[in-house]
C-alpha positions as CSV (number, residue, x, y, z in Angstrom):
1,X,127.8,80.1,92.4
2,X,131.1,78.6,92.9
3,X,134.4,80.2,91.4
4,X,137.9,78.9,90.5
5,X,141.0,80.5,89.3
6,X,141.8,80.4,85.9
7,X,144.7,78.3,86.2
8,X,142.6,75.7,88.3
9,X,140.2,75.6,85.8
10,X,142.4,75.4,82.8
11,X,144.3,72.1,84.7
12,X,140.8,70.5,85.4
13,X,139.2,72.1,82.0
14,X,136.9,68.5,80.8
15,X,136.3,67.8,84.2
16,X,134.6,71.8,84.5
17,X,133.0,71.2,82.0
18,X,131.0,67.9,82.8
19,X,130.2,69.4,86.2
20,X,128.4,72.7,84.9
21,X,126.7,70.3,82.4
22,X,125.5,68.1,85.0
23,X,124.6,70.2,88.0
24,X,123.7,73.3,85.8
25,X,125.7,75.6,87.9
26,X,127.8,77.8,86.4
27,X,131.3,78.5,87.0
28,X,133.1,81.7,87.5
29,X,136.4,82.1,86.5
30,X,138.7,84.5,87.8
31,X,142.4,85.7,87.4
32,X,143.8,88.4,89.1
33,X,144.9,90.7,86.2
34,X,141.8,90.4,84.1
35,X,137.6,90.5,84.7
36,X,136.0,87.3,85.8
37,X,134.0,85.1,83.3
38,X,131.5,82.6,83.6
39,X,131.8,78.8,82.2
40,X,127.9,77.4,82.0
41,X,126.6,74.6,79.6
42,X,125.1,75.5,76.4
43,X,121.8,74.4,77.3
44,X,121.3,77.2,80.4
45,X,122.9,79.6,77.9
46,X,120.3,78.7,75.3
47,X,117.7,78.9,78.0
48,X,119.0,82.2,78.8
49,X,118.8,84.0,75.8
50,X,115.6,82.2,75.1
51,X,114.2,83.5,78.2
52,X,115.9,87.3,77.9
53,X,114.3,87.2,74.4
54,X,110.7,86.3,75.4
55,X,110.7,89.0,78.4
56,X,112.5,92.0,76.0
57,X,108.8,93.3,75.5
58,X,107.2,94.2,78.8
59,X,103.4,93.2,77.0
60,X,105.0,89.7,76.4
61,X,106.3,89.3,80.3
62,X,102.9,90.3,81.3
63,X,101.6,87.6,79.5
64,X,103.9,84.9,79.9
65,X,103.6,85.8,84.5
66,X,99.9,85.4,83.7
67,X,99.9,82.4,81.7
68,X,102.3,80.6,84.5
69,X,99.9,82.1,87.2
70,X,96.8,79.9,85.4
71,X,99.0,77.0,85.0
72,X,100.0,77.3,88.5
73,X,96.0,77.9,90.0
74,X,95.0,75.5,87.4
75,X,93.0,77.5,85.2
76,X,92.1,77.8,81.4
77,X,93.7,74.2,81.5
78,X,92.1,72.2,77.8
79,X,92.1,68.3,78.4
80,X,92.5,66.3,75.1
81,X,91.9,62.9,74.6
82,X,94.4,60.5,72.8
83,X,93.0,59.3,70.0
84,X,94.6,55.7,69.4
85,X,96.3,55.8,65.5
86,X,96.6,52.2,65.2
């Protein structure tokens, strides 16, 4: 994760951020009389607190590893067919 002062990013601010929205990378910001921040795009945030919600309950992070893990070995997988609505 890369950092910049705050005055670098303050002079640079639209330019910060289009880069964290196009690399999703976030920033850290840092100024020497105050505790750093962080400057990500709204989408990783909302992905974020999407993701910390789904694992709060250790029953649903149990479930959501072992539904990845079938994905991943290929298992329980249900093929549809299209059915053409025209």
């Amino acid at each position: 994760m890369q950092a910049m002062t705050l005055n670098e990013a303050v002079q640079d601010l639209l330019n910060v951020i289009d880069k964290v929205n196009e690399n999703h990378e976030p920033l850290i910001v840092t100024h020497e009389h105050h505790k750093p921040a962080v400057i990500m795009s709204l989408d990783d945030f909302n992905a974020w607190q999407e993701t910390a919600y789904l694992t709060r309950s250790s029953a649903n992070t149990k479930d959501l590893l072992e539904a990845v893990e079938e994905i991943r070995l290929r298992k329980n997988l249900v093929q549809h067919e299209l059915v053409d609505t025209l």
